[in-house]
N, C-alpha and C positions, 0 to 999 in steps of 0.2 A: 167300354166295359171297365167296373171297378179294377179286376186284377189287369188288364192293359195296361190302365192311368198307371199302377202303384210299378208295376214293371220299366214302365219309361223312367217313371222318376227315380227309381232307385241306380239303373242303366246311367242316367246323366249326371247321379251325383255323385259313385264312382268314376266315371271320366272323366269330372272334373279333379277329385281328391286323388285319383292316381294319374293324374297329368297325361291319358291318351291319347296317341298323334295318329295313331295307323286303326285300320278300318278293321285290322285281324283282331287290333287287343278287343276294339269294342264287340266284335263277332264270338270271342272267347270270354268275354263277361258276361254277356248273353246267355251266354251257353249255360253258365253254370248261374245265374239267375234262375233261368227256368228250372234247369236238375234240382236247386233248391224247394222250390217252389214246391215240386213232387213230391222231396223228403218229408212228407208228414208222416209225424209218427204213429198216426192209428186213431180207431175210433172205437173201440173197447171190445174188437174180435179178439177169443180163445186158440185161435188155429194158427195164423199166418202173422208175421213179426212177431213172435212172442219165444225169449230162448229158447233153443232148440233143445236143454236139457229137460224143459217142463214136459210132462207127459199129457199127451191128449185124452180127453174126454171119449169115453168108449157107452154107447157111439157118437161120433162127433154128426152134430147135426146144422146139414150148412141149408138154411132157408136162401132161393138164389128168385131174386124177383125183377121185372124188367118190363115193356112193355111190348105188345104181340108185334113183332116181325126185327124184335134187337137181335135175334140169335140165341135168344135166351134156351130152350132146346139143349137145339144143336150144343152150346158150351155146357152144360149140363153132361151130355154126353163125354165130351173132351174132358174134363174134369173126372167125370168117373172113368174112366179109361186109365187116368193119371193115377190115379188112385191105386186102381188094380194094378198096374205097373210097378207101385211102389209095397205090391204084397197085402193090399187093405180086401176088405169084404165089404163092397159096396150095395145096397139098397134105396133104390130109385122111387121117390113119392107120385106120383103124377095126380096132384091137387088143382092142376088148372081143366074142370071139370066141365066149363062153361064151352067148350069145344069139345068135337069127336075127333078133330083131327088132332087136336093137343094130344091127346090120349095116344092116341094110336101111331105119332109120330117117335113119345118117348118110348111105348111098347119096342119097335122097331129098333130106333136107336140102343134099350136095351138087349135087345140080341145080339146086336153088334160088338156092342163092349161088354157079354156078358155078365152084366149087369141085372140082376132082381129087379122087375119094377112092379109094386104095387099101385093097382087100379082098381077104380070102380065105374061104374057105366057112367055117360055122358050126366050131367046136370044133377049128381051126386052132392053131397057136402062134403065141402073137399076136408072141413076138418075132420070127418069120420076118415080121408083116404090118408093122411097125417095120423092119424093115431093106428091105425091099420100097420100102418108102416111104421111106424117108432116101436109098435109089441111087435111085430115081424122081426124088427132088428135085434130087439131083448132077446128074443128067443132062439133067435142064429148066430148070435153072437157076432151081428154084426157091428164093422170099425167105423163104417159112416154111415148116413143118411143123407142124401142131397133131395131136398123137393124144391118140387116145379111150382108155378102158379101160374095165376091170371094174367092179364097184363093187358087189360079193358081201361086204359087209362082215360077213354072219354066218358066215362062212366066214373069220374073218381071217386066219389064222397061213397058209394056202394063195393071198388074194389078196394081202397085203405079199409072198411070196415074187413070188409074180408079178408083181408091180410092177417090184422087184429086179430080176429078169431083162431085164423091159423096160429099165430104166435101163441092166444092164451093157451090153444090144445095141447104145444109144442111144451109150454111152460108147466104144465099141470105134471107133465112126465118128469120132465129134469126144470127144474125154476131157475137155475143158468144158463138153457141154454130160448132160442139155439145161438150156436157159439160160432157163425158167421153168419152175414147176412151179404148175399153175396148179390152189387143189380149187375147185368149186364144193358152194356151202354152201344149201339150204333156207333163207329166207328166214324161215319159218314154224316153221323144226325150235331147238326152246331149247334145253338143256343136252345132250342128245346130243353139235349138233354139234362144242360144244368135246372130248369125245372123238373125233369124227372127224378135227378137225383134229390131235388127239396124234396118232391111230394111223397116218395119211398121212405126218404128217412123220415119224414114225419111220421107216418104210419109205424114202421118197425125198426127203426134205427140203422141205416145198412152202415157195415162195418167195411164194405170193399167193395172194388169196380171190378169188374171183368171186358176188357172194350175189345170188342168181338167183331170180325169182318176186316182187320187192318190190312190186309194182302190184297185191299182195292183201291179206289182213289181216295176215301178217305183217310186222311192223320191224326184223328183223335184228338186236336189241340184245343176243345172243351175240357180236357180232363184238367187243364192248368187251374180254369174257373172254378171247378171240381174241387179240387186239392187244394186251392188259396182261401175259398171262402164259406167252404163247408167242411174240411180239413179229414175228407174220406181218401185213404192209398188207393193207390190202383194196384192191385193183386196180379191179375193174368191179361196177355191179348191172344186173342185167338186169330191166327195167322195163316188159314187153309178150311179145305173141308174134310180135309182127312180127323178121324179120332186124336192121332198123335200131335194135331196142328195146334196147342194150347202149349205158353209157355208164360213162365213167371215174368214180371212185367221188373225191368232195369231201366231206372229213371236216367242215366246216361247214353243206353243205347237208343234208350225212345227220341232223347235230344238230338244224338247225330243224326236218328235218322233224317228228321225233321231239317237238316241243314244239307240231307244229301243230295 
C-alpha cells in the first residue's frame, strides 16, 4: 500500500537521523507518524474544523452518503441526537427511496431521537423528498437537515448519478451548500472502503468520515489510506447502538487505541 511504503520510510529515516536504540523510541515515532497522518486539515466542509466563532449556516445541510449495510442509518440517527442535545431543530430527509426498509427504519429511528423526518413512499424521487425537506426546514425554522441516501454501490454509474441530482436539488436552494458531506465508512470493511471513499467523492465531494461499528473487532485502520491520499478528516466513530453512542473522532486516542 502507498501510504504503508511512505510510513516505513519516513519511520526509518527518523531512526536513523535521531540515532534510535530502544524499541519504545521507534513504538513512540509511530505513534505520532500515524496521528500526523490523520491531521488533515479538511476538505472544504462549512460545519466541523472551521473556527468556532464562524456562525453556522441555518439550516446547515449535512448530505451523509455510504453504502447499504455501513451503518449509515443508524449514525444519521446518533448525529441527530447530538444535535438535539446540543439545542438544534433537527429534520431528517429519507431520500434512500429505493428501499421500504430504508424508509421505514429512519421513520423509527426518528421517533427515537425526536427527530422530524420527511418521507415519501418507496421508489419516489428522492430529489422531490430533498426538496420537501429543505422547504420543511424553511418553514420551521429549522437549524439542520441531515439526508439519508442510497448506497447501491453495485450499481454505481446509476447511484453517483443520483447523488448528482440530489446535490443539484440541494444547490438550487442554497448554492453553498450542502455544507457537509458526511460518508460513513465500516469499521471492519479494509481496502474496499478506500474505494468507496474515491467513488463518493467523485460524485459529491465528501468533506468527512463517520466510521461507524468501532465497539467491534474492527479498527478502522483504512481511514490512514483515507486521510493520506485523498486528504478527507475523519469527523465522528460511532461506538455502540445506543443514540448517545457517536463521539467526535481524536486522532490521538484513535492511535492509542490501536496500540492497546
Amino acid at each position: 500500500m502507498v501510504t504503508t511504503g511512505s510510513l516505513i520510510e519516513r519511520l526509518q529515516a527518523r531512526a536513523k537521523d535521531e540515532g534510535m536504540k530502544q524499541p519504545e523510541q521507534v513504538r513512540q515515532s509511530l505513534k505520532e507518524e500515524l496521528t500526523a497522518i490523520l491531521a488533515v486539515k479538511g476538505a472544504g466542509g462549512q460545519l466541523w474544523g472551521k473556527d468556532t466563532g464562524t456562525s453556522a449556516p441555518k439550516p446547515a445541510v449535512i448530505l451523509v452518503v455510504g453504502v447499504n449495510g455501513s451503518g449509515k442509518t443508524t449514525s444519521i440517527a446518533k448525529l441527530a441526537w447530538s444535535l438535539k442535545d446540543d439545542g438544534k431543530r433537527v429534520i431528517l430527509a429519507a431520500a434512500d427511496t429505493f428501499r421500504a426498509a430504508a424508509i421505514d427504519q429512519l421513520q423509527q429511528w426518528g421517533q427515537r431521537v425526536q427527530a422530524e423526518v420527511v418521507a415519501h413512499q418507496q421508489g419516489a424521487d428522492p430529489g422531490a423528498v430533498v426538496f420537501d425537506a429543505l422547504t420543511a426546514a424553511e418553514r420551521r425554522s429549522a437549524d439542520v437537515v441531515i439526508i439519508d441516501t442510497a448506497g447501491r454501490l453495485h450499481t454505481k454509474a446509476n447511484l453517483m448519478e443520483e447523488l448528482r441530482k440530489v446535490q443539484r436539488v440541494i444547490q438550487r436552494k442554497d448554492p453553498s451548500s450542502p455544507h457537509e458531506v458526511l460518508l460513513v465508512l465500516d469499521a471492519t470493511t479494509g481496502q474496499n472502503a478506500l474505494l468507496q471513499a474515491r467513488y463518493f467523492t467523485e460524485a459529491v465531494q465528501v468533506t468527512g468520515l463517520l466510521l461507524a461499528k468501532l465497539d467491534g473487532t474492527g479498527k478502522g485502520g483504512i481511514v490512514f489510506a483515507i486521510c493520506d491520499q485523498l486528504g478527507i478528516p475523519v469527523r465522528f466513530v460511532g461506538t455502540g447502538e445506543q443514540p448517545e453512542d457517536l463521539a467526535p473522532f481524536v486522532a490521538e486516542d484513535f492511535v492509542e487505541a490501536l496500540f492497546a
